[in-house]
C-alpha positions as a printed Julia matrix, in Angstrom:
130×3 Matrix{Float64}:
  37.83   29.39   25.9
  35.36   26.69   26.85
  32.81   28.02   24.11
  35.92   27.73   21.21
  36.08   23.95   22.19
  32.99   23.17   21.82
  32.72   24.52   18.41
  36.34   22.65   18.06
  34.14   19.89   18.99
  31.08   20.14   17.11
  33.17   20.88   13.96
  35.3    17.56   14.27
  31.92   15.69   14.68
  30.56   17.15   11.68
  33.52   16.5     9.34
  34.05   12.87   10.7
  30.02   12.19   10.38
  30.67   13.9     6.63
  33.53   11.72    6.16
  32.04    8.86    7.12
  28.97    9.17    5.16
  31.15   10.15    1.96
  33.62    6.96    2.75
  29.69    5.08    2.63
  28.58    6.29   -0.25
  31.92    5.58   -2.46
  31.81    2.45   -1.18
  27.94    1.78   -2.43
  29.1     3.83   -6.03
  31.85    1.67   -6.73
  30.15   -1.65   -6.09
  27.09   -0.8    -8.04
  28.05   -2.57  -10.96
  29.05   -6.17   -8.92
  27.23   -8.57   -8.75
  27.09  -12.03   -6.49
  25.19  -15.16   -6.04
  23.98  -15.26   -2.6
  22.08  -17.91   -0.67
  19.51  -16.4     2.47
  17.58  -19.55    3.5
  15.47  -20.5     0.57
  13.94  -16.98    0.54
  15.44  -15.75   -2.66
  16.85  -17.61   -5.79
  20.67  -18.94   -5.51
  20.95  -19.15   -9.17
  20.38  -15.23   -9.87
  22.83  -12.96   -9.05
  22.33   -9.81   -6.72
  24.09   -6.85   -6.38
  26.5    -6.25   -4.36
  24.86   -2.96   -3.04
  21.52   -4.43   -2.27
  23.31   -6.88    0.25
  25.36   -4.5     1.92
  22.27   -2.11    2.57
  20.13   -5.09    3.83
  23.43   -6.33    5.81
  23.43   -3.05    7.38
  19.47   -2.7     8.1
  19.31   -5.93    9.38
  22.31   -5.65   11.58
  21.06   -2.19   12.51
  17.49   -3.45   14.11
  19.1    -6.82   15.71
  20.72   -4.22   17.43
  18.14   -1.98   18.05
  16.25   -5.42   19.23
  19.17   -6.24   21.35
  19.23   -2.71   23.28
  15.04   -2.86   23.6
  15.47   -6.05   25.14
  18.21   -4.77   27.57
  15.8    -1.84   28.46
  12.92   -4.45   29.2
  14.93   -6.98   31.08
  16.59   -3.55   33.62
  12.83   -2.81   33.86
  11.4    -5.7    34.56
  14.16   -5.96   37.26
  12.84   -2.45   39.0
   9.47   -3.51   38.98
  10.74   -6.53   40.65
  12.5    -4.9    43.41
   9.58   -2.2    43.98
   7.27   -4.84   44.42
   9.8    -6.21   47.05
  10.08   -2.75   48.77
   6.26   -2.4    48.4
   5.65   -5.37   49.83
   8.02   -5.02   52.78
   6.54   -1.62   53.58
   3.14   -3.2    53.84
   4.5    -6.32   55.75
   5.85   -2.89   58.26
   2.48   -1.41   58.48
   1.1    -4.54   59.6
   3.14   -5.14   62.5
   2.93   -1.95   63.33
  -0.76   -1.54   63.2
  -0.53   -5.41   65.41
   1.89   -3.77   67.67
  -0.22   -0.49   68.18
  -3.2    -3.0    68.85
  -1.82   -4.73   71.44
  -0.39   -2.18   73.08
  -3.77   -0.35   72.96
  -5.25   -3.65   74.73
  -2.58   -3.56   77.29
  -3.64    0.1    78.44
  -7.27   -0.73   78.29
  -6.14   -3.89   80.66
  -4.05   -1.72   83.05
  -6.57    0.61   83.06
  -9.04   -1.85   84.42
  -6.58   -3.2    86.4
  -5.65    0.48   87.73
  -9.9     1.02   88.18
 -10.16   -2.64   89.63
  -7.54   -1.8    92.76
  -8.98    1.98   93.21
 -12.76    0.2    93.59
 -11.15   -2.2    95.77
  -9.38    0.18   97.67
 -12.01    2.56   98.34
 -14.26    0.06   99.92
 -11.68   -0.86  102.81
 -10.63    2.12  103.51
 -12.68    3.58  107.15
Protein backbone atom coordinates (compact mmCIF):
# COMPACT_ATOMS: atom_id res chain seq x y z
CA UNK A 1 0.00 0.00 0.00
CA UNK A 2 2.73 2.42 0.97
CA UNK A 3 4.36 2.08 -2.64
CA UNK A 4 0.57 3.04 -4.34
CA UNK A 5 0.83 6.36 -2.30
CA UNK A 6 3.72 7.36 -3.27
CA UNK A 7 2.98 7.08 -6.86
CA UNK A 8 -0.53 8.78 -5.63
CA UNK A 9 1.94 11.26 -4.59
CA UNK A 10 4.35 11.72 -7.22
CA UNK A 11 1.43 11.82 -9.75
CA UNK A 12 -0.41 14.80 -7.90
CA UNK A 13 3.01 16.63 -7.92
CA UNK A 14 3.43 16.18 -11.47
CA UNK A 15 -0.05 17.33 -12.60
CA UNK A 16 -0.04 20.38 -10.14
CA UNK A 17 3.76 21.33 -11.36
CA UNK A 18 2.02 20.74 -15.11
CA UNK A 19 -0.77 22.82 -14.11
CA UNK A 20 1.03 25.35 -12.81
CA UNK A 21 3.41 25.77 -15.54
CA UNK A 22 0.39 25.66 -18.16
CA UNK A 23 -1.65 28.36 -15.82
CA UNK A 24 2.16 30.38 -16.47
CA UNK A 25 2.38 30.11 -19.77
CA UNK A 26 -1.43 31.26 -20.66
CA UNK A 27 -0.85 33.89 -18.60
CA UNK A 28 2.54 35.09 -20.63
CA UNK A 29 0.35 34.11 -24.20
CA UNK A 30 -2.41 36.24 -23.45
CA UNK A 31 -0.49 39.32 -22.36
CA UNK A 32 1.87 39.22 -25.25
CA UNK A 33 0.20 41.71 -27.13
CA UNK A 34 -0.07 44.51 -23.94
CA UNK A 35 1.81 46.84 -23.59
CA UNK A 36 2.70 49.50 -20.55
CA UNK A 37 4.76 52.46 -19.75
CA UNK A 38 6.89 51.62 -16.91
CA UNK A 39 9.34 53.69 -14.89
CA UNK A 40 12.63 51.46 -13.18
CA UNK A 41 14.88 54.26 -11.85
CA UNK A 42 16.12 56.13 -14.83
CA UNK A 43 17.45 52.85 -16.32
CA UNK A 44 15.08 52.53 -19.19
CA UNK A 45 12.92 55.14 -21.12
CA UNK A 46 9.38 56.14 -19.42
CA UNK A 47 8.10 57.39 -22.63
CA UNK A 48 8.31 53.87 -24.57
CA UNK A 49 6.11 51.34 -23.80
CA UNK A 50 7.12 47.68 -22.72
CA UNK A 51 5.43 44.66 -22.79
CA UNK A 52 3.66 43.39 -20.45
CA UNK A 53 5.49 39.94 -20.66
CA UNK A 54 8.95 41.29 -20.45
CA UNK A 55 8.03 42.82 -16.93
CA UNK A 56 6.44 39.95 -15.53
CA UNK A 57 9.51 37.64 -16.49
CA UNK A 58 12.02 40.22 -15.05
CA UNK A 59 9.46 40.67 -11.97
CA UNK A 60 9.77 37.08 -11.48
CA UNK A 61 13.76 36.74 -12.03
CA UNK A 62 14.39 39.46 -9.96
CA UNK A 63 12.11 38.41 -7.19
CA UNK A 64 13.45 34.89 -7.70
CA UNK A 65 17.37 35.81 -6.86
CA UNK A 66 16.39 38.49 -3.96
CA UNK A 67 15.22 35.43 -2.70
CA UNK A 68 17.80 33.23 -3.49
CA UNK A 69 20.06 36.27 -1.94
CA UNK A 70 17.88 36.29 1.05
CA UNK A 71 18.24 32.36 1.81
CA UNK A 72 22.35 32.62 0.98
CA UNK A 73 22.48 35.20 3.44
CA UNK A 74 20.48 33.14 6.05
CA UNK A 75 22.95 30.20 5.34
CA UNK A 76 26.00 32.62 5.99
CA UNK A 77 24.69 34.40 9.00
CA UNK A 78 23.69 30.30 10.78
CA UNK A 79 27.34 29.71 9.75
CA UNK A 80 29.00 32.34 10.84
CA UNK A 81 27.12 31.67 14.14
CA UNK A 82 28.75 27.88 14.35
CA UNK A 83 32.02 29.06 13.70
CA UNK A 84 31.37 31.40 16.46
CA UNK A 85 30.40 28.96 19.01
CA UNK A 86 33.27 26.36 17.93
CA UNK A 87 35.69 28.86 18.46
CA UNK A 88 34.05 29.29 21.97
CA UNK A 89 34.14 25.47 22.61
CA UNK A 90 37.69 25.43 21.11
CA UNK A 91 38.78 27.88 23.12
CA UNK A 92 37.32 26.58 26.38
CA UNK A 93 38.84 23.17 25.71
CA UNK A 94 42.23 24.77 25.46
CA UNK A 95 41.57 27.14 28.50
CA UNK A 96 40.86 23.07 30.17
CA UNK A 97 44.10 21.75 29.01
CA UNK A 98 45.85 24.49 30.56
CA UNK A 99 44.71 24.12 33.95
CA UNK A 100 45.04 20.84 33.72
CA UNK A 101 48.53 20.67 32.47
CA UNK A 102 49.07 23.71 35.68
CA UNK A 103 47.32 21.38 37.94
CA UNK A 104 49.37 18.20 36.87
CA UNK A 105 52.51 20.55 37.39
CA UNK A 106 51.96 21.39 40.64
CA UNK A 107 50.96 18.40 41.80
CA UNK A 108 54.10 16.85 40.21
CA UNK A 109 56.13 19.57 42.39
CA UNK A 110 54.28 18.60 45.45
CA UNK A 111 55.50 14.83 45.14
CA UNK A 112 58.97 15.84 44.24
CA UNK A 113 58.65 18.12 47.64
CA UNK A 114 57.24 15.25 49.78
CA UNK A 115 59.58 13.15 48.40
CA UNK A 116 62.41 15.22 49.69
CA UNK A 117 60.66 15.82 52.57
CA UNK A 118 60.01 11.88 52.97
CA UNK A 119 64.19 11.44 52.06
CA UNK A 120 64.98 14.53 54.37
CA UNK A 121 63.31 12.69 57.72
CA UNK A 122 64.68 9.02 56.63
CA UNK A 123 68.48 10.80 56.45
CA UNK A 124 67.63 12.38 59.60
CA UNK A 125 66.37 9.46 61.12
CA UNK A 126 69.00 7.12 60.32
CA UNK A 127 71.69 9.17 61.87
CA UNK A 128 70.05 9.08 65.50
CA UNK A 129 69.14 5.98 65.56
CA UNK A 130 72.08 3.63 67.90
Amino acid sequence: MSLAYKRLKVYLRVGLVLTIVLLGAIVLFKNRDHSVQLWFFGLIDPDKPTNVVWVMLWTAAITRTVWWLFSFSRGMIRDMREIRRQDAIDEAEQTRQQREATIAERERRLDEKLKQVGETEENDGEGTRP
